[in-house]
DSSP file (Angstrom, degrees, kcal/mol; ACC not computed):
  #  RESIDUE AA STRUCTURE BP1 BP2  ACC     N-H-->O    O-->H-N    N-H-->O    O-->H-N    TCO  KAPPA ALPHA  PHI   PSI    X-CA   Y-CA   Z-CA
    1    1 A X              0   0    0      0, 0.0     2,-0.5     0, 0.0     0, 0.0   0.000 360.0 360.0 360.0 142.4    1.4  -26.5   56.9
    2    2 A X        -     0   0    0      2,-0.0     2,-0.3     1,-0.0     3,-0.0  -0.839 360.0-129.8-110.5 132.3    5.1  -26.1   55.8
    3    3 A X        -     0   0    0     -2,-0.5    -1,-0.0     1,-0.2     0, 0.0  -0.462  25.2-175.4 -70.4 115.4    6.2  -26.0   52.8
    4    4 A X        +     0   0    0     -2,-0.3     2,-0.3     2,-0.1    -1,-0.2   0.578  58.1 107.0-113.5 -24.8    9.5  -29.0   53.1
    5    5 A X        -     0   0    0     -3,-0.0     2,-0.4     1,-0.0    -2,-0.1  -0.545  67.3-146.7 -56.3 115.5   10.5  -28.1   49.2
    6    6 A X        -     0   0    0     -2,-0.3     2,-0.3     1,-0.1    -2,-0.1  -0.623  10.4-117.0 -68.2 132.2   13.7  -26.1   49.3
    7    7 A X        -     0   0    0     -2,-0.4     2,-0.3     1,-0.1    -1,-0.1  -0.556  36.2-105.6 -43.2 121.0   14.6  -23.2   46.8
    8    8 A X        -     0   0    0     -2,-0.3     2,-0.8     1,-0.1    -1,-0.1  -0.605  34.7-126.1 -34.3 110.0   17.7  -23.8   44.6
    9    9 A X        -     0   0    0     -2,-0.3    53,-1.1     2,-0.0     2,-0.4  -0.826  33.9-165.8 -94.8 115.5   20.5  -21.5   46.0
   10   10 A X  E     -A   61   0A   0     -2,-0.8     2,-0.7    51,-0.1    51,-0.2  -0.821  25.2-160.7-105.9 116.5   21.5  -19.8   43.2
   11   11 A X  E     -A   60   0A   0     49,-2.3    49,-3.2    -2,-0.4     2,-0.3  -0.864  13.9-172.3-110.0 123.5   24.5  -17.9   42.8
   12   12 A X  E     +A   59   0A   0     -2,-0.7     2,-0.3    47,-0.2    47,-0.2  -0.866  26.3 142.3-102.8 146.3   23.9  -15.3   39.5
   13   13 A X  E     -A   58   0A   0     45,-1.0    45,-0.8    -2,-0.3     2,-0.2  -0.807  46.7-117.2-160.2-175.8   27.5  -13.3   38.6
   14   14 A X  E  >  -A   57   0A   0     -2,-0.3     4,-1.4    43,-0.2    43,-0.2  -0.878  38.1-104.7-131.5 162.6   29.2  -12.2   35.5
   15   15 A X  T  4 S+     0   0    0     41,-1.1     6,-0.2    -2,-0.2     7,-0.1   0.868 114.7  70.3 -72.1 -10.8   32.4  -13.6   34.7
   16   16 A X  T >4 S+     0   0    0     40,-0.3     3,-0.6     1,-0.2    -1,-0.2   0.944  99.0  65.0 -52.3 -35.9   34.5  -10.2   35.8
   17   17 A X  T 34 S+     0   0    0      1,-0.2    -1,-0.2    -3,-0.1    -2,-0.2   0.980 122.5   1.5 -28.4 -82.9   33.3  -11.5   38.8
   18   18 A X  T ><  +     0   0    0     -4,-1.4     3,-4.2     1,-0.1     2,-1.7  -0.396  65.5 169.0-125.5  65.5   35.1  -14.6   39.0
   19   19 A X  T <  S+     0   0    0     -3,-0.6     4,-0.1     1,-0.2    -1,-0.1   0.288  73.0  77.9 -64.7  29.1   37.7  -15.1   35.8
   20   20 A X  T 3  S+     0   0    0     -2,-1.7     4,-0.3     2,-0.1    -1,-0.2   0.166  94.6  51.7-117.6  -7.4   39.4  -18.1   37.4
   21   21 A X  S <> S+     0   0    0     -3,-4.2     4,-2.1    -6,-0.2     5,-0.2   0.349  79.4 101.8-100.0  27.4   36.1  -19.9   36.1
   22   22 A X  H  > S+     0   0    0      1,-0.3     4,-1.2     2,-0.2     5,-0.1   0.975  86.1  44.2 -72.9 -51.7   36.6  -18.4   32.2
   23   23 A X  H  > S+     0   0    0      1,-0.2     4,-1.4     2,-0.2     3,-0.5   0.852 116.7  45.1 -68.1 -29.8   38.1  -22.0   30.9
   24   24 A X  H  > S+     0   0    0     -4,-0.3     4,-2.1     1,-0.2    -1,-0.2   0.834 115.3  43.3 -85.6 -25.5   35.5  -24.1   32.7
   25   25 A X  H  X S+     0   0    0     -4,-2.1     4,-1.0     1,-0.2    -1,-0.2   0.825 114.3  61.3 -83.3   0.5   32.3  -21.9   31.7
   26   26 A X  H  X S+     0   0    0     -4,-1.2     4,-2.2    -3,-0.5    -2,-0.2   0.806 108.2  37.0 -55.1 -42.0   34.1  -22.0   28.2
   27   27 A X  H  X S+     0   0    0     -4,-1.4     4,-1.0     2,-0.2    -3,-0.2   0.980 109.5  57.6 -79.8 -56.0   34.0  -25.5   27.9
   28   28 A X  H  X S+     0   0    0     -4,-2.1     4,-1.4     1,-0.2     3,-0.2   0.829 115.0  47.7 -61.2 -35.4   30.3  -25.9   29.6
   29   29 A X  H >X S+     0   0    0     -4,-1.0     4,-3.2     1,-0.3     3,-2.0   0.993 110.4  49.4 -74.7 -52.2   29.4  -23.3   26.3
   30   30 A X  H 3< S+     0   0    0     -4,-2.2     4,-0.4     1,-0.3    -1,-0.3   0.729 108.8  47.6 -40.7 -39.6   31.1  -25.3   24.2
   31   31 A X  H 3< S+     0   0    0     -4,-1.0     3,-0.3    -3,-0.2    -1,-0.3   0.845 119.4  49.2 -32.8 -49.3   29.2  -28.7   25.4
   32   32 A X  H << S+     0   0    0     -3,-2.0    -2,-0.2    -4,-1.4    -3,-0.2   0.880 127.5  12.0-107.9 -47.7   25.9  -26.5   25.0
   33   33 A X  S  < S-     0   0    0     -4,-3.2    -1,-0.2     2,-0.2    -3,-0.2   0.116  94.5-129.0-131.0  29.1   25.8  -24.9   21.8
   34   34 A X        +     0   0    0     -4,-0.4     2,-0.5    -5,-0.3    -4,-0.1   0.726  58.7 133.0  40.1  18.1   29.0  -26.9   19.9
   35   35 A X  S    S-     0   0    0     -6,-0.4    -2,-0.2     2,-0.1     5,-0.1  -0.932  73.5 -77.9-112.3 163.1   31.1  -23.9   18.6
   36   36 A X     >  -     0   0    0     -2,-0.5     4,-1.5     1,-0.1     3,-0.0   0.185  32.7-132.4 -75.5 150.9   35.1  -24.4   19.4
   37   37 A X  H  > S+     0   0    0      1,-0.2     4,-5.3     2,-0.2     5,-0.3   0.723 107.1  68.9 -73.9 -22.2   35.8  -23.5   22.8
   38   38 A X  H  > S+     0   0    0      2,-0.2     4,-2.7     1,-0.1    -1,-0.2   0.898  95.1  50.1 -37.8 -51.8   38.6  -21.6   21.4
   39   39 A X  H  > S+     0   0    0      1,-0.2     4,-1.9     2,-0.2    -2,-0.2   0.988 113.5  54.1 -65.3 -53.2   36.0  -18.8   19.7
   40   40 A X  H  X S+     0   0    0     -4,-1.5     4,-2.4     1,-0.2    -2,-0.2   0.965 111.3  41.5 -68.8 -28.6   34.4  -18.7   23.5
   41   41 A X  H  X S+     0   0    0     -4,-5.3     4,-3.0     2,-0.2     5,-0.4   0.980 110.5  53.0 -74.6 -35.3   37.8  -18.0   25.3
   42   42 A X  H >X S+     0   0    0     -4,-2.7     4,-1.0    -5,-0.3     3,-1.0   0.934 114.4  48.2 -45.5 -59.2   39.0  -15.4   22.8
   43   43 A X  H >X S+     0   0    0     -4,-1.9     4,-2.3     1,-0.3     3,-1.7   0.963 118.9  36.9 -34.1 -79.9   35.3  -13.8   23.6
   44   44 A X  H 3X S+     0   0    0     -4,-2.4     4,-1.0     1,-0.2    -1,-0.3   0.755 110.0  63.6 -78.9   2.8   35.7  -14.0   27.3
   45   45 A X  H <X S+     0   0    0     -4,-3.0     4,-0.6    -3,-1.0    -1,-0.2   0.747 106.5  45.7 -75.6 -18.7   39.7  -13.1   27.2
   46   46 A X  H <<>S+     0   0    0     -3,-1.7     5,-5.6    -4,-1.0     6,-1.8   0.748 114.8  46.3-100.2 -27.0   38.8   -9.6   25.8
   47   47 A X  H >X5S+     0   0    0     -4,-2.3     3,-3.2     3,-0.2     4,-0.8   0.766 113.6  55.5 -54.8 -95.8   35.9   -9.2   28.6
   48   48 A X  H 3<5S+     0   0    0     -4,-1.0    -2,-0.2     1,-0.4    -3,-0.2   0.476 114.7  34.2  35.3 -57.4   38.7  -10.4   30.9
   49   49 A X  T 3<5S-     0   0    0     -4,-0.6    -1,-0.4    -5,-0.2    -2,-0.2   0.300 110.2-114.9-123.9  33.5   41.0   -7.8   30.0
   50   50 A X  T <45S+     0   0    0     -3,-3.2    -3,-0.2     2,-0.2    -2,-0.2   0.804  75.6 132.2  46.9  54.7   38.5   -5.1   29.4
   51   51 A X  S  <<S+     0   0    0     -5,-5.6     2,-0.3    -4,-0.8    -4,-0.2   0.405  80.0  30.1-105.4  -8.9   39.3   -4.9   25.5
   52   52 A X  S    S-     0   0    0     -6,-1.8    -2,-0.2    -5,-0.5    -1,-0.2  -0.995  72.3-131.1-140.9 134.0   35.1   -5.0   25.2
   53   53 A X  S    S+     0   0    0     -2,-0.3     2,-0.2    -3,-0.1    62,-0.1   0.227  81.8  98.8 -53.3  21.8   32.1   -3.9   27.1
   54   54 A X        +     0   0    0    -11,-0.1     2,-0.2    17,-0.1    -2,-0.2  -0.636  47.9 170.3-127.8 153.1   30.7   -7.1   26.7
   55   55 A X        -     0   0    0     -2,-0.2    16,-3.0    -8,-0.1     2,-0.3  -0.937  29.8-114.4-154.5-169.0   30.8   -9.9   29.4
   56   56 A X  E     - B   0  70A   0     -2,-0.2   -41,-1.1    14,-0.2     2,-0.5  -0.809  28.4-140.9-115.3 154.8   29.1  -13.6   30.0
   57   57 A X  E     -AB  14  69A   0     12,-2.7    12,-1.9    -2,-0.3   -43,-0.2  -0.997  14.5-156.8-133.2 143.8   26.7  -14.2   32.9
   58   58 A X  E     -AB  13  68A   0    -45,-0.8   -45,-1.0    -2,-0.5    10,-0.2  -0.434  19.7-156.5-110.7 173.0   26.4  -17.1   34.9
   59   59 A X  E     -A   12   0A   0      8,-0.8     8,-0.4   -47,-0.2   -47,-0.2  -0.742  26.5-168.7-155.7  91.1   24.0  -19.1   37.2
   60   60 A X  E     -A   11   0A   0    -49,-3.2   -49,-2.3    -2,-0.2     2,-0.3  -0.448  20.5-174.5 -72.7 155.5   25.8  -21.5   40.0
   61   61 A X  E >  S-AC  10  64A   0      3,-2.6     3,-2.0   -51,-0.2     2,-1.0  -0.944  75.6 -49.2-135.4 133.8   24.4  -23.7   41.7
   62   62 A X  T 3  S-     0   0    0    -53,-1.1   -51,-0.1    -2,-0.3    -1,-0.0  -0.472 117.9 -36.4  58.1-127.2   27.3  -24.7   44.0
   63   63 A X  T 3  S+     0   0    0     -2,-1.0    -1,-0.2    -3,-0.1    -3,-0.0   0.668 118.8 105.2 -54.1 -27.9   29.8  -25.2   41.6
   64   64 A X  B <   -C   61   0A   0     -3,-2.0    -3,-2.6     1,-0.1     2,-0.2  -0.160  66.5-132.3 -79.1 163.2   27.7  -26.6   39.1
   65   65 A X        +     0   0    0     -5,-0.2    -4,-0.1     1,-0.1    -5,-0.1  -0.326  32.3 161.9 -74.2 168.7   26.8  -24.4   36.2
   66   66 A X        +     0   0    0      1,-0.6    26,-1.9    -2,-0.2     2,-0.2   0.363  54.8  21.1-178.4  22.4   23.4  -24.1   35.1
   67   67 A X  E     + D   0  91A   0     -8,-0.4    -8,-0.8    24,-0.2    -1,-0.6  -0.914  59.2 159.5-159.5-175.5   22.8  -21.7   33.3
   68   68 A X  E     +BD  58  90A   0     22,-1.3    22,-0.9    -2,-0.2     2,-0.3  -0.811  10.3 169.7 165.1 143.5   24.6  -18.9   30.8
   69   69 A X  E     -B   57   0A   0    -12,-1.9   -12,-2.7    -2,-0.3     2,-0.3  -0.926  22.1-132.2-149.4 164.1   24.6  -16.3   28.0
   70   70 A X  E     -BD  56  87A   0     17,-3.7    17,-1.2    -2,-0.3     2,-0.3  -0.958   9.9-137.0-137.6 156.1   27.0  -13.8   26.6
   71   71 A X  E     + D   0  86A   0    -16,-3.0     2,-0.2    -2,-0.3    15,-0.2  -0.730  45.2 150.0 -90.1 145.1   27.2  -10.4   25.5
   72   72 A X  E     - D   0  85A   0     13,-0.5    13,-1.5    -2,-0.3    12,-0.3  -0.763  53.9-102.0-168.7 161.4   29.1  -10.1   22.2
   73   73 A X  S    S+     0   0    0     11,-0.2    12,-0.7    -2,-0.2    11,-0.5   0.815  99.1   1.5 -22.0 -84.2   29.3   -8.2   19.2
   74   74 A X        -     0   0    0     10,-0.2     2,-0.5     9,-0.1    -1,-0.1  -0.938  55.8-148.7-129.8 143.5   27.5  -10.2   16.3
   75   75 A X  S    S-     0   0    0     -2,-0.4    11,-0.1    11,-0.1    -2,-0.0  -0.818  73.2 -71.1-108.0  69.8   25.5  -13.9   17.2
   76   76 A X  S    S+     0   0    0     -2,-0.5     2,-0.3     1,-0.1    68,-0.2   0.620  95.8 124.8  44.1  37.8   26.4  -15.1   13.3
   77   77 A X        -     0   0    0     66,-0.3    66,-0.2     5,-0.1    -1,-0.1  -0.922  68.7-113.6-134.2 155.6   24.4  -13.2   11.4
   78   78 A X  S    S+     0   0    0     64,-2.6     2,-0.5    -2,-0.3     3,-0.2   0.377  95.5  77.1 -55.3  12.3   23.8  -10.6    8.3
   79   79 A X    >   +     0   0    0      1,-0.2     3,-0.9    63,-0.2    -1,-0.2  -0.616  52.5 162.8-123.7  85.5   22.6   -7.8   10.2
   80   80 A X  T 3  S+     0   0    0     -2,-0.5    -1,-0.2     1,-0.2    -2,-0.1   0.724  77.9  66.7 -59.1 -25.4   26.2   -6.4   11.7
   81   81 A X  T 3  S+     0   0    0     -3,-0.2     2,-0.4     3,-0.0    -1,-0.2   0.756  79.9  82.9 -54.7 -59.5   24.4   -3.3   12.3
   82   82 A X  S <  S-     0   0    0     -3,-0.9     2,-0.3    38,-0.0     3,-0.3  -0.415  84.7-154.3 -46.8 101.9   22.3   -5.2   14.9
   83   83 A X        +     0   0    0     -2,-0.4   -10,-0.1     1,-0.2    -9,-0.1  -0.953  42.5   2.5-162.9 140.2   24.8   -5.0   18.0
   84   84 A X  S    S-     0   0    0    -11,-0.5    37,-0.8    -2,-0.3     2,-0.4   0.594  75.9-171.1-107.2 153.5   25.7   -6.0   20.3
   85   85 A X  E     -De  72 121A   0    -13,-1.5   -13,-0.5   -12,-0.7    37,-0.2  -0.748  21.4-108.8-115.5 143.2   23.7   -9.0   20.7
   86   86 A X  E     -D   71   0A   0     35,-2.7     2,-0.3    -2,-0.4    37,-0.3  -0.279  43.5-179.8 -24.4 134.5   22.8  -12.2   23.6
   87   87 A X  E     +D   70   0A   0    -17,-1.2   -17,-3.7    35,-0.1   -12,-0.0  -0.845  45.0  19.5-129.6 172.5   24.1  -15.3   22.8
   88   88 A X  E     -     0   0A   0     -2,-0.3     2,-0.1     1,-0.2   -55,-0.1   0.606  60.4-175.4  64.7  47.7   24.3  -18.6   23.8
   89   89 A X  E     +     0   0A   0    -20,-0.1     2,-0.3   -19,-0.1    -1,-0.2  -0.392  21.2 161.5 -66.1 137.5   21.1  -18.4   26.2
   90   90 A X  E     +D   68   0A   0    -22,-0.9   -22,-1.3    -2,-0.1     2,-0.4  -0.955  19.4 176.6-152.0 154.5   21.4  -22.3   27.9
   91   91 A X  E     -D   67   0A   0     -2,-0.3   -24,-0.2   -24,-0.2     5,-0.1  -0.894  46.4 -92.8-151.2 143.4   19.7  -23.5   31.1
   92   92 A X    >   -     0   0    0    -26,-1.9     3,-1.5    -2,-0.4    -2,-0.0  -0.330  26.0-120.8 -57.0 151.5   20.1  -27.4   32.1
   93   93 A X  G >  S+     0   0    0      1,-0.2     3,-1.1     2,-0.1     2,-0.2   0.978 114.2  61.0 -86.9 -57.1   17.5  -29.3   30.8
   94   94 A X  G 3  S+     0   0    0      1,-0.3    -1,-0.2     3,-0.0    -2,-0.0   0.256 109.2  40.5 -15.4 -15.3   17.2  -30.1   35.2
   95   95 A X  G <  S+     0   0    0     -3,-1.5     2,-0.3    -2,-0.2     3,-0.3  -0.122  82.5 138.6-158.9  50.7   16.7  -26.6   36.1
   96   96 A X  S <  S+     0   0    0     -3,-1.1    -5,-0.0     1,-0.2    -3,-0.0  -0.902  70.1  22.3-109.4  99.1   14.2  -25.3   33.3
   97   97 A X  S    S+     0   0    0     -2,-0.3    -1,-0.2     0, 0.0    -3,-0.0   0.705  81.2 110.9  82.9  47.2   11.6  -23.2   34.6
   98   98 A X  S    S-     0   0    0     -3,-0.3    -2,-0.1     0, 0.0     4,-0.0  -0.367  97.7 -94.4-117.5  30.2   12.8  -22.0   37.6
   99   99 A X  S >> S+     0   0    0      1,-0.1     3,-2.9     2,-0.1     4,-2.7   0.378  90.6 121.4  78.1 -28.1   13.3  -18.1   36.5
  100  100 A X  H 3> S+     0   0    0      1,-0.3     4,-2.3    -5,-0.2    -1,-0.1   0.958  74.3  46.6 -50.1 -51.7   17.3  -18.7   35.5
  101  101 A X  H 3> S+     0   0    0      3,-0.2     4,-1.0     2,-0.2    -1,-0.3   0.795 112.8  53.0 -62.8 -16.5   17.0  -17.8   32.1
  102  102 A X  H <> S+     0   0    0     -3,-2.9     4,-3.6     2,-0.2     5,-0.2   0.722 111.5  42.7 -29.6 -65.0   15.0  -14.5   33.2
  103  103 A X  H  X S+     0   0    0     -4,-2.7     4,-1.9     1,-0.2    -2,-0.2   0.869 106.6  62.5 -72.9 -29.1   17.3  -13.3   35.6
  104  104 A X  H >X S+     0   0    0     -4,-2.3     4,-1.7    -5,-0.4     3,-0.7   0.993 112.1  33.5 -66.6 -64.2   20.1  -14.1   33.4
  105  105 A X  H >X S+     0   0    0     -4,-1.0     3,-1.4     1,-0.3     4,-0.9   0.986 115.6  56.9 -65.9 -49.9   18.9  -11.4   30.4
  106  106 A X  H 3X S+     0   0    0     -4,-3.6     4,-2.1     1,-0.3     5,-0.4   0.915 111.3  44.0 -55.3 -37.9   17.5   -9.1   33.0
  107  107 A X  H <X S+     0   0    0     -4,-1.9     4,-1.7    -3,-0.7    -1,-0.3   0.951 115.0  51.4 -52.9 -38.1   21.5   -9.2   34.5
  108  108 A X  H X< S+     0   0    0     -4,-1.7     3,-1.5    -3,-1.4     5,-0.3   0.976 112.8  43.4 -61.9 -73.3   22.7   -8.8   30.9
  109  109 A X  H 3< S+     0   0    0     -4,-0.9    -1,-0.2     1,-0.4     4,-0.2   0.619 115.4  43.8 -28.7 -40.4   20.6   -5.9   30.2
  110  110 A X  H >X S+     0   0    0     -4,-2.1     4,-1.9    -5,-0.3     3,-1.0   0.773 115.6  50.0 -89.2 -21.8   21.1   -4.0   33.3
  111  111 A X  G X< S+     0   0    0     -4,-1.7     2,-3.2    -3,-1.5     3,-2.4   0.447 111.8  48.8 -87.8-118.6   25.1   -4.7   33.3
  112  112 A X  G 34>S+     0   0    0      1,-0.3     5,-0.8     2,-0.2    -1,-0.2   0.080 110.9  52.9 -31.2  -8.2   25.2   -3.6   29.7
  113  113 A X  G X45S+     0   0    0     -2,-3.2     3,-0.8    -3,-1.0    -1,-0.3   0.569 101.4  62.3 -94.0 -45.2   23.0   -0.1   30.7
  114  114 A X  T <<5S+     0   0    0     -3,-2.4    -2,-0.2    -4,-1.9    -3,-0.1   0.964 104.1  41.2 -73.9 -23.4   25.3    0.5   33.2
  115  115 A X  T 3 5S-     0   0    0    -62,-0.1    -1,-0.3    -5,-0.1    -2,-0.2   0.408 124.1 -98.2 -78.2   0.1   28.2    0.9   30.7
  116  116 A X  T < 5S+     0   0    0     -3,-0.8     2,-0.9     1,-0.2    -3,-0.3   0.556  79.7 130.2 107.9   2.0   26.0    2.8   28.3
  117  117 A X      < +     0   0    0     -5,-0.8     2,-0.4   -64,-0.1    -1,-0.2  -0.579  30.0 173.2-105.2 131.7   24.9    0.2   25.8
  118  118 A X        +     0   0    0     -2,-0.9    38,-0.1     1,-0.2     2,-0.1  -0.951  45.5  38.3-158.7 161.2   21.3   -0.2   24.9
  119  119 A X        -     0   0    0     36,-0.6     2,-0.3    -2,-0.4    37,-0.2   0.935  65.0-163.7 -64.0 159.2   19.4   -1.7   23.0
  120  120 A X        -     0   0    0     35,-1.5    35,-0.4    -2,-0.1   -35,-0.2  -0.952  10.7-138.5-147.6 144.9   20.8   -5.3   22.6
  121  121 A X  B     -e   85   0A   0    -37,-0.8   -35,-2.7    -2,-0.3     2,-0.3  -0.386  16.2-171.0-129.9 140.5   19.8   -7.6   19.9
  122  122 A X  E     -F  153   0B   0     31,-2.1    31,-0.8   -37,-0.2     2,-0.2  -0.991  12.9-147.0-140.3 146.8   19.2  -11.3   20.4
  123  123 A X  E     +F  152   0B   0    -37,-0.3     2,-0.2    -2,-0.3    29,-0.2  -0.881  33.5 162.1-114.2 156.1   18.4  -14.6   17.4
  124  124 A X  E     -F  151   0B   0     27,-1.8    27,-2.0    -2,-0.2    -2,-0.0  -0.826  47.3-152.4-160.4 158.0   16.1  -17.2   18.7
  125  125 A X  S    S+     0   0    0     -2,-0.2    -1,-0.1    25,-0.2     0, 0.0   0.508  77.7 106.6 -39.8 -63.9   13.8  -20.1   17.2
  126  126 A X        -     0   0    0     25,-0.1     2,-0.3     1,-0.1    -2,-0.1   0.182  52.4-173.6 -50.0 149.9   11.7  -19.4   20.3
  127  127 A X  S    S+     0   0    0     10,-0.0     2,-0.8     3,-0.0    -1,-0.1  -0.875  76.9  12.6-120.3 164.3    8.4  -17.5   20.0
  128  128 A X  S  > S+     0   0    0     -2,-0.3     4,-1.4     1,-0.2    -2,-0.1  -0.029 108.0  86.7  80.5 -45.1    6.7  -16.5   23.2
  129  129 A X  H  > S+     0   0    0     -2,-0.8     4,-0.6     2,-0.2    -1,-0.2   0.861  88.9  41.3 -87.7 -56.8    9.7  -17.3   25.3
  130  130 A X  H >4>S+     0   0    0      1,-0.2     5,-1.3     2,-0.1     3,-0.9   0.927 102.0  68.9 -76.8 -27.5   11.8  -13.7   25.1
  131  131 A X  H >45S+     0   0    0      1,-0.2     3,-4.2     3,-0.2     4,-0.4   0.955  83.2  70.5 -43.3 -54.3    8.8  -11.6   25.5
  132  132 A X  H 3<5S+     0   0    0     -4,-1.4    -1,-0.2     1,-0.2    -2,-0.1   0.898 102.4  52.6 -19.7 -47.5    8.3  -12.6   29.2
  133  133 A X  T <<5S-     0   0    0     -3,-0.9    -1,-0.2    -4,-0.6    -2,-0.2   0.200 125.0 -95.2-111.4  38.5   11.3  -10.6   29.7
  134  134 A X  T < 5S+     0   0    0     -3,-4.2    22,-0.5     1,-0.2    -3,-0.2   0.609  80.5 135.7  99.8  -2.6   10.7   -7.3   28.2
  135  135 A X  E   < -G  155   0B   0     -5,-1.3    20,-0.2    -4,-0.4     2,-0.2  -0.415  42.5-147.2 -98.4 172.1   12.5   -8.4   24.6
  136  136 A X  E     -G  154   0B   0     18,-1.6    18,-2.2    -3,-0.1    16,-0.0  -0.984  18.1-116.2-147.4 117.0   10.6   -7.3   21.4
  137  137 A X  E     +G  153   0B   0     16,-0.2    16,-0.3    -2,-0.2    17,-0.2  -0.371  43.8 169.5 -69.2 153.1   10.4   -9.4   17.8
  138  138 A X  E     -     0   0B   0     14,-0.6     2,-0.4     1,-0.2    -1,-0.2   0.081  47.1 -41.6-140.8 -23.6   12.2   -6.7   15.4
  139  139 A X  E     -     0   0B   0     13,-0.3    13,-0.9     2,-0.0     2,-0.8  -0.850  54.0 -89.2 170.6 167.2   13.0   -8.5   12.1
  140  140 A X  E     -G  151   0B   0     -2,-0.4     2,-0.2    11,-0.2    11,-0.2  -0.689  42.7-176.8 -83.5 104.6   14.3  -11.9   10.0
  141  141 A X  E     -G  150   0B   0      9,-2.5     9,-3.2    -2,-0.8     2,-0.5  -0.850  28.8-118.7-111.9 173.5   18.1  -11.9    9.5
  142  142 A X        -     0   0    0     -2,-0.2   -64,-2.6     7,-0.2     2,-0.8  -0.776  27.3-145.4 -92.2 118.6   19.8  -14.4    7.7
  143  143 A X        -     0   0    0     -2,-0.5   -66,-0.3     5,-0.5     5,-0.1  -0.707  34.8 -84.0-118.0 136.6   22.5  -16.5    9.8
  144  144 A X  S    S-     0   0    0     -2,-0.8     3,-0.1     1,-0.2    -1,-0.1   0.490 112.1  -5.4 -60.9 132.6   25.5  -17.7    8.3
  145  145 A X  S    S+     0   0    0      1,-0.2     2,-0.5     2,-0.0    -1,-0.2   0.525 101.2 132.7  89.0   6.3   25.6  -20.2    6.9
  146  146 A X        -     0   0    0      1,-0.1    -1,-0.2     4,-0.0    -2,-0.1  -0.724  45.0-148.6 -95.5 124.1   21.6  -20.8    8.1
  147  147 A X  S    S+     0   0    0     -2,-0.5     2,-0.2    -3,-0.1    -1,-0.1   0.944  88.6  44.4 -48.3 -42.0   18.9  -22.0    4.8
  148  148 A X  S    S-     0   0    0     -5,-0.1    -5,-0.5     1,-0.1     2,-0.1  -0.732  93.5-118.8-106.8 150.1   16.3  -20.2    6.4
  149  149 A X        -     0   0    0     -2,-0.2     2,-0.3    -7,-0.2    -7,-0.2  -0.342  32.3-144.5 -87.0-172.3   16.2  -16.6    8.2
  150  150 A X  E     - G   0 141B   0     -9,-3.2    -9,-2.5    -2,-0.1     2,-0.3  -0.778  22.8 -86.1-143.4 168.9   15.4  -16.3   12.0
  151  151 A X  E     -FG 124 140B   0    -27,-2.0   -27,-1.8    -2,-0.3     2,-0.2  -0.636  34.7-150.2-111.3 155.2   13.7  -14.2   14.2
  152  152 A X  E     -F  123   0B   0    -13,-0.9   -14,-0.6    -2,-0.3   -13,-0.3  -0.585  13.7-174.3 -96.5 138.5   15.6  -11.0   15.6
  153  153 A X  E     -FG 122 137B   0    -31,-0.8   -31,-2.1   -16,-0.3   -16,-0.2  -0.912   1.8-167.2-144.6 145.9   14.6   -9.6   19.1
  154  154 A X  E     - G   0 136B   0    -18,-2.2   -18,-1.6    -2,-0.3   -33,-0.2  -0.589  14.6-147.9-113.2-166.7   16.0   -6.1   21.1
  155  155 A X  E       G   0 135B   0    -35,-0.4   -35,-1.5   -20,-0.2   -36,-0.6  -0.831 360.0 360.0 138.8 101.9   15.6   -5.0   24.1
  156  156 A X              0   0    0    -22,-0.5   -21,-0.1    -2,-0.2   -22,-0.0   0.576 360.0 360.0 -90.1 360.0   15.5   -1.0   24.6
């Protein structure tokens, strides 16, 4: 019998890739996770013009977005030390347990190895969720402006 369910064709990049999409995958982070879209172009202008090692990774699906994170210094927290860290892991609520959020830190990780940088630092809520992909609990920072501290995870 054949299988008539299609696979999602999924285009995974970084933005160096394609930096004529930096204002619209600015805005989609800004939709996702509310902080000014401003702070995310400043962030991807400095990938952009290779003023950091750090970059964003994407997951099209045609055009559409539908999934994303970034590499960047510090993810709002007390432990500057902890660096450079994930942010602003998102997958559409539509396309949730189809591997995107996998493939996306396994991209980060290996694009950030190839420029030399390891280990990279992530804050989550999640339990369970980052281990799948190799990540490791490493301590409670506080993040600004946060009541409570939050869990820490690397990736050596």
């Amino acid at each position: 019998m054949q299988n008539t369910q299609t696979e999602p064709n999924f285009l995974y990049l970084s933005l160096r890739e394609r930096p004529e999409l930096k204002d619209t995958v600015a805005a989609w982070f800004h939709d996702k996770w509310g902080v000014p879209t401003q702070a995310y172009l400043d962030c991807m202008e400095d990938c952009l013009a290779d003023r950091t090692p750090y970059d964003w990774y994407l997951c099209l699906e045609g055009s559409r977005i539908v999934g994303g994170l970034g590499v960047i210094e510090n993810d709002f927290h007390d432990r500057k030390d902890l660096s450079p860290n994930v942010c602003a892991v998102y997958t559409e609520p539509d396309r949730r347990c189809l591997g995107i959020a996998g493939r996306l830190l396994d991209l980060a990780v290996a694009g950030m190895r190839t420029r030399g940088i390891s280990p990279l630092y992530l804050v989550t809520d999640h339990t369970g969720f980052y281990e799948r992909y190799g990540w490791e609990f490493f301590c409670m920072v506080q993040g600004d402006g946060e009541p409570e501290p939050t869990r820490m995870y690397v990736h050596r």
